[in-house]
N, C-alpha and C positions, 0 to 999 in steps of 0.2 A: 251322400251329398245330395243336396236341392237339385233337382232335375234338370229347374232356371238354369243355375248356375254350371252344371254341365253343360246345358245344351251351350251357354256361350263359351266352355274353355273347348268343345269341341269346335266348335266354328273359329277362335284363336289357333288351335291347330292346323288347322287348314287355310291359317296365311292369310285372314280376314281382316283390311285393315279399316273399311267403313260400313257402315249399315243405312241407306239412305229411308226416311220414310217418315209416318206416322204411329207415334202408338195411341194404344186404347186402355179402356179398362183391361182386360181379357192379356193385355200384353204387361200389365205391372208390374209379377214376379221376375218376368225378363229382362223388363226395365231396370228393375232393382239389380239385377245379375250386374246387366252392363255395365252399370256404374261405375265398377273399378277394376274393371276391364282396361285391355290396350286399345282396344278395339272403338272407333269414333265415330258415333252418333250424328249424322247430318239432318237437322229436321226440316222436311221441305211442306212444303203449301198444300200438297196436294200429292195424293198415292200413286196416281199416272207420272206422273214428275219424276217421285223417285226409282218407281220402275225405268222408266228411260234412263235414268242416272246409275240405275246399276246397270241395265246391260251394255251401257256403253263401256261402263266399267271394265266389263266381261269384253267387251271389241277391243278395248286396247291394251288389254294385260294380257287378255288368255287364259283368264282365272274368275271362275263366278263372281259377279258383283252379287251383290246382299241387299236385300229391301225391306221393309217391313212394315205390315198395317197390323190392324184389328182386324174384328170379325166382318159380316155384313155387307153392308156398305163401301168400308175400308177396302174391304180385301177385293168387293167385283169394281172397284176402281182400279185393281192391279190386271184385269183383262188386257185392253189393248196394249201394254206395256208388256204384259207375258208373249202376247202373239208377234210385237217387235221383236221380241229378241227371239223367239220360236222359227219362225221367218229369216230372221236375217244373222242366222247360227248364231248370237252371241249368249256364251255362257252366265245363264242368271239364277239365281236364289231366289224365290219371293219367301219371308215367312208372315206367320198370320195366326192370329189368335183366334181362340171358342170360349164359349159358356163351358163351362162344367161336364163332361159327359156320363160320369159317375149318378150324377143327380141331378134334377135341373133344378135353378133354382128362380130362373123367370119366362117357365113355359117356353113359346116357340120365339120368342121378342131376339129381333134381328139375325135371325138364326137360316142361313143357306146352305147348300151340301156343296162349300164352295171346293170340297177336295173334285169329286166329279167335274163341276162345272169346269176346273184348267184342265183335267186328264186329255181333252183331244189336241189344245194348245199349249202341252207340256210335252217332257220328258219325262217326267217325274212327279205323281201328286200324291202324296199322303200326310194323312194324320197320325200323329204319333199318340198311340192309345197304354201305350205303356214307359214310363219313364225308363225301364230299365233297355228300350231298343232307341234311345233318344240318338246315345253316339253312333251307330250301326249307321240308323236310317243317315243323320248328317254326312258320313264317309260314303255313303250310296249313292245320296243327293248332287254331293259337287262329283264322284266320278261320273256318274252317266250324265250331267250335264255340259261337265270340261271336254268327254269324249267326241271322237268327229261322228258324226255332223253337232256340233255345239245347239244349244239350246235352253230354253227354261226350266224350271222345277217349283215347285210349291210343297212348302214342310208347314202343317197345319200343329201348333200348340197348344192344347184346351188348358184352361184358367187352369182345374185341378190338377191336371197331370202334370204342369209348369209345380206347382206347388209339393208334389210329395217327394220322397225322397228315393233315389236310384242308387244302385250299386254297382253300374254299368261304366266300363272304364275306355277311355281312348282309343280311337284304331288310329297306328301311325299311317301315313301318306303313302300310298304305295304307288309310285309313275310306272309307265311303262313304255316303249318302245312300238312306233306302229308299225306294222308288218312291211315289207319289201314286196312289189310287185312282183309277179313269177316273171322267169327268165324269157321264157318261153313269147309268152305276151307282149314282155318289149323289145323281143327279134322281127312278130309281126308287126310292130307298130315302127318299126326302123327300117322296114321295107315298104311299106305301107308309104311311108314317107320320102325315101330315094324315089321310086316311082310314080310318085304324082309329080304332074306335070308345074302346075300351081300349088303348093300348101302356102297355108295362110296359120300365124299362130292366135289362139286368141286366148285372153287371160281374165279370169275371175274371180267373184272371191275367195272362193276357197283357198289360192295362192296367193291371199295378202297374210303373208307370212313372211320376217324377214330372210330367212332361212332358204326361203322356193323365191325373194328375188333375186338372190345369189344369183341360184341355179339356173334361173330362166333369162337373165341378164346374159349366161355364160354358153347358153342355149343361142339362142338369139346371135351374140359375137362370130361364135365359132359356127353354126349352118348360115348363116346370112340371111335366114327366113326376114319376112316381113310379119309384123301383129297388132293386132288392138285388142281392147280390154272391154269390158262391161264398164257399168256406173262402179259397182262395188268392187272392181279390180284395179281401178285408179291408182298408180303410182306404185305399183307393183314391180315396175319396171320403168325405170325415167322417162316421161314421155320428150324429153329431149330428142332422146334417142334418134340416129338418125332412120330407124328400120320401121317406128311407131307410126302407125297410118291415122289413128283417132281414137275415140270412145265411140259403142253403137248407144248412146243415148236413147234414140227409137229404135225398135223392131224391126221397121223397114223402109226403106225409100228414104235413108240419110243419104247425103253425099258420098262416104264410104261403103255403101251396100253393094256398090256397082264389084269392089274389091271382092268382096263376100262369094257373087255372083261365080265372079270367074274363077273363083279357087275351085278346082276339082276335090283340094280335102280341106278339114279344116282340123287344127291338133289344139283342143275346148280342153284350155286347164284352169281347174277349178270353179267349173263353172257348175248349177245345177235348174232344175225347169222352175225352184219358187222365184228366181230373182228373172227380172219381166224378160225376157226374149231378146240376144241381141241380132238373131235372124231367125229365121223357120226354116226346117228341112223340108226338102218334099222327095217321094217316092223316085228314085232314077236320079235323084240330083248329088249336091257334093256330098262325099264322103266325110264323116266327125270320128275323131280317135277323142273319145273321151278317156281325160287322167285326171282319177283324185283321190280322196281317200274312200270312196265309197262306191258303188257303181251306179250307171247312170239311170234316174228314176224315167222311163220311157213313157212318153204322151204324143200326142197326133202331132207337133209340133218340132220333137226332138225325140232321135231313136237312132242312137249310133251304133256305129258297126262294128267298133272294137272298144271293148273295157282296160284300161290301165287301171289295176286297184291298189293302191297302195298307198304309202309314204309320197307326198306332190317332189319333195324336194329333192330324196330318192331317184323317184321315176325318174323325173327331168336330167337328172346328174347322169344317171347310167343310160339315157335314151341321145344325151349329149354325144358319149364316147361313141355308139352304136353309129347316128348318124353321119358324122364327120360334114365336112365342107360340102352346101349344096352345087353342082353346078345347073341347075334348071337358068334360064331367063325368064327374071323374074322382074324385069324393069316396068314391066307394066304396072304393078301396085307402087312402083316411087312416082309415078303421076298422077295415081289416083292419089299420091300422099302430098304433091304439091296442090293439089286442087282442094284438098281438105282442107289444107293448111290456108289458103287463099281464102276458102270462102268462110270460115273460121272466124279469123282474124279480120274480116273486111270492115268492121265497123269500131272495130278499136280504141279509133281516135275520134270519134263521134263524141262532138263535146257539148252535144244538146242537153237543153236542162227539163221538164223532170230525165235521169236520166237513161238510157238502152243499160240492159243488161249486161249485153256483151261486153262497154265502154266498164261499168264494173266489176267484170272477170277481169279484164286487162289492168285497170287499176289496185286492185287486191292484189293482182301477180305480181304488178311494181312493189308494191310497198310489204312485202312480205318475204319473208325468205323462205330458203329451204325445208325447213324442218316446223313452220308456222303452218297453222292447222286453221282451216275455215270446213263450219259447222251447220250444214242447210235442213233447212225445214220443208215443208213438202208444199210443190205449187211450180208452176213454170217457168220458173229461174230457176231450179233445178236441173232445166234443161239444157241451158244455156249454160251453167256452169259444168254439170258432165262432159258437154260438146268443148267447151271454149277455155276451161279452166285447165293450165296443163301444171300436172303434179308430178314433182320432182321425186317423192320417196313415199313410200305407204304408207295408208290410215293418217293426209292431212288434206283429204277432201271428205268428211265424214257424210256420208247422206246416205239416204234409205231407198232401195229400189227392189224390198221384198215385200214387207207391207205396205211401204210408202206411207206410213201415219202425219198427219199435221198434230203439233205440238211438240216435236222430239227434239226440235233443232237447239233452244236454248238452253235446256235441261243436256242434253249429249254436249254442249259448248263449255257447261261449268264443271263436269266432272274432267274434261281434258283439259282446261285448265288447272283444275283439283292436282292430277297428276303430271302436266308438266309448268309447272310452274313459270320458267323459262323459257317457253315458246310464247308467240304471239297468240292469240286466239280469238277472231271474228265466229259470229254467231251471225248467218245470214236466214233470214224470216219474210214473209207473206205479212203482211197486216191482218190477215183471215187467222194462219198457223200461229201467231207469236200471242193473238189473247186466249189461247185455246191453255196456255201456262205461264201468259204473263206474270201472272201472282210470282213466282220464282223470282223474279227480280229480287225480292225482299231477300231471298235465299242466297243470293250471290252475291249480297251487298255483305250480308251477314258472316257471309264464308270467309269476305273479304276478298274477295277476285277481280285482278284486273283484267277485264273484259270489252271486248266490244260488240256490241250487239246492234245487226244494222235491221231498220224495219224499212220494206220496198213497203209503201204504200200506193195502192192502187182505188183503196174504199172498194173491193168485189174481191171475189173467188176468179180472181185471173185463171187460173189454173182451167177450170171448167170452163167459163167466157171462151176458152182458147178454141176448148173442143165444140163447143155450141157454134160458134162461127166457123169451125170448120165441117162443119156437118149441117150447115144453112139454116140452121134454127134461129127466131130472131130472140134481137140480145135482152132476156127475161130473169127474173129471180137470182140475182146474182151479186146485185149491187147492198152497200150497209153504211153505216155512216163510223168514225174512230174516233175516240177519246182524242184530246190533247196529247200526246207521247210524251213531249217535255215535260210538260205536268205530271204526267201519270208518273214519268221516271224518277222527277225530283221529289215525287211525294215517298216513294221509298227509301231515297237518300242515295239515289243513283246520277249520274251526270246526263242530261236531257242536251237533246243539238236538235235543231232543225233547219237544215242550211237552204239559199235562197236561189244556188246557183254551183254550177259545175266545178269553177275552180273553190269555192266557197266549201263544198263537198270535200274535193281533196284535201284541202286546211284542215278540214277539222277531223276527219280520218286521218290525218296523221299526228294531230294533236294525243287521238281518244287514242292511240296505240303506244304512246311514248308517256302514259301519265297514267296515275294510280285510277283506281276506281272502276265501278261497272258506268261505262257510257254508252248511255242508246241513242241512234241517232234515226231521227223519224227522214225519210228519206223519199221523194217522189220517182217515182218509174214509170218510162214510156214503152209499154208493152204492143206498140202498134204493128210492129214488125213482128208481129208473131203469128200470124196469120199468114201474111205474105213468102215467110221465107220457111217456117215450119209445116206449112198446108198443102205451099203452092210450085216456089221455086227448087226446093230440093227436089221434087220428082218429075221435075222438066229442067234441071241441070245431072244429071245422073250417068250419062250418057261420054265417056271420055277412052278416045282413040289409043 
């Protein structure tokens, strides 16, 4: 059999239902495989694009998403999209074509060692040099990528090798069972926790798993702990919850850190040092039981005192029965949880027009339901929505807080679309991050996705402005000028809004959510308050008796 053609009924075995990307020359014979294939061709704008579009893939199934370029060009346009999903465990594929390597047959022309170049922002990078290890290497690719800690891979296919013929046959799937903590480990970690005075639970990604928020939900009920989560732990655990004190959005000096402070320990599930800090240890200070599948990677910052390694959902379950009902007083963090919640919530109803961020965290909450998924791109409403956005159930506040890339946010909004059809899906963007992959509009239109895609205009990199005036620099190199949006939208055959005023805003987001089509909605934002309450007042409110 054509080697093409293998390599796609190998990738069919392994449960592959799209391949996002660009092809090239150098990808023909694969092209010609795919054809009549199961397996669905998504052609997007641009190779960073479809890398974000697989790994999100990879974030909300659990199962590599699939990308694909050319040589070149193509292919180191799949960098920062490999380092997102590297970064932020989501299990991804990139594949990617070569010249000839039997013979060459035009000298060095476009030619990189891009297998090197992803091996330090991978899991996995090779080139497959012989047709007959095509299926091997594919069954190698998605296991050490699917495996915890999740991540990237790059399978490099040269023109000729794509061309000749293999005798090399299927390797079935083979799952397997992750290990059980030892016994022993989670008797100290269950005394460890009767005897502190203060624990504090806190939740990360690595427990955005539905399965560990069973567990930690039933965690939580039954000890009575108090907890909060990271950016990428969001909705892990309802932050209804009466026990949920916040998200640590920043590192430190939130409203919440004071909670942080006074715990004598803190039991860090699923958390690990790439995703930004939601405090820092210091020498003599509170004690961290890290649990997850991995042990904890130690830096000046973070350096816990006992390892839970195993299975998240496991641990949690069998460290439930161990602890039983806490009696500590612990009513000190349900103050720090009403003061969160107060200062959180204070601007809610701020019906100024262009408008506060906060005003639309609360209004996305209104108009959204449970299981409806809002998709951020990277910039300083990011901030405001970790803090202020509260998520009912996993993976429906989608944002990045490993590598933090701009341009991810609309590209991660059409593939969760892509797969759930029947949820709502906001795509929230920077005016800076949303032309960095605007072109994709053309691709969602094409997908046929109804979508909403909102752009906070500000004409600058709020984001940095933020940190420039917090740091007394004056306000320099920051500012740009934007296209028409409506224009720009309805030239791809998308629905263009530009409203003029607050309630005029909520008209028509409730419009663009109840009605077919990709609608973008050019949107003004008062980011004045970002200074003052993100700079200034949180670390002269911090302070609660």
């Amino acid at each position: 059999m054509k080697t093409s053609d293998l390599f796609v009924r190998a990738l069919e075995n392994e449960g592959v239902e799209y391949i996002y990307g660009i092809p090239g020359e150098e990808n023909l014979d694969f092209l010609n495989s795919l054809k009549d294939s199961k397996i669905e061709l998504i052609l997007t704008r641009h190779e960073q694009a479809a890398g974000f579009m697989a790994a999100t893939y990879g974030r909300l199934t659990g199962k590599p998403g699939v990308c694909l370029s050319t040589l070149g060009p193509g292919a180191t346009n799949f960098v920062t999209a490999a380092a997102y999903a590297q970064l932020g465990a989501m299990p991804m594929i990139m594949l990617g074509g070569q010249k000839p390597i039997r013979k060459s047959k035009q000298g060095r022309f476009q030619i990189v060692d891009v297998v090197n170049l992803m091996k330090p922002i991978t899991k996995y990078s090779e080139q497959i040099v012989d047709g007959n290890n095509v299926t091997a290497m594919v069954r190698e690719s998605f296991r050490v990528c699917k495996e915890e800690r999740p991540g990237a891979g790059y399978l490099e296919l040269p023109e000729d090798i794509a061309d000749e013929d293999s005798g090399a046959t299927v390797f079935d799937v083979v799952e397997h069972r992750r290990p059980d903590a030892n016994e022993k480990c989670l008797d100290q970690a269950a005394e460890m926790i009767k005897k502190a005075k203060m624990p504090l639970l806190l939740i990360g990604a690595g427990a955005n798993r539905k399965r560990s928020s069973r567990a930690l939900k039933e965690f939580i009920d039954k000890t009575g702990i108090y907890f909060f989560n990271t950016q990428m732990g969001k909705g892990v655990v309802d932050e209804r919850h009466e026990r949920f004190i916040g998200t640590a959005a920043l590192s430190s000096h939130d409203f919440l850190h004071c909670a942080i402070e006074k715990a004598d320990l803190i039991i860090n599930v699923g958390h690990d040092v790439i995703e930004k800090p939601p405090f820092f240890m210091e020498k003599g200070g509170t004690k961290v039981i890290h649990i997850n599948f991995f042990a904890a990677r130690t830096d000046e910052v973070y350096f816990p005192q006992l390892n839970v390694v195993g299975d998240i959902c496991s641990s949690v379950g069998r460290l439930t029965e161990k602890v039983g009902e806490l009696s500590q007083d612990m009513s000190y963090f349900g103050r720090v949880k009403a003061h969160v919640d107060e200062r959180t919530t204070k601007y809610f109803e701020d019906r100024r027009f262009p408008i506060l961020p906060q005003r639309l965290v609360k209004i996305l909450r209104d108009q959204l339901d449970d299981e409806d998924i809002v998709t951020l791109d990277n910039g300083v409403y990011k901030i405001w929505f970790a803090r202020n956005y509260q998520c009912h159930t996993n993976n429906t506040l989608l944002l990045d807080n490993a590598l933090a890339t701009m341009g991810a946010g609309l590209p991660s909004a059409m593939v969760a679309k892509q797969l759930y059809p029947n949820k709502k899906v906001v795509s929230v963007n920077g005016d800076g991050g949303f032309m960095m992959n605007s072109q994709e509009i053309e691709t969602a239109v094409r997908m046929g996705l109804d979508l909403v895609v909102i752009i906070l205009n500000d004409s600058a990199y709020g984001m940095i402005k933020w940190k420039q005036e917090g740091m007394e620099f004056d306000n320099f190199g920051l500012d740009f000028g934007n296209p028409d949006f409506v224009k720009y939208a309805n030239s791809f055959g998308a629905i263009g809004h530009r409203p003029d005023s607050h309630d005029e805003f909520q008209s028509i987001l409730k419009h663009a959510l109840s009605s077919p089509g990709v609608h973008l909605i050019d949107l003004p934002v008062d980011y004045s308050l970002n200074h003052s309450i993100l700079n200034v007042l949180i670390k002269e409110s911090r302070s609660i008796g």
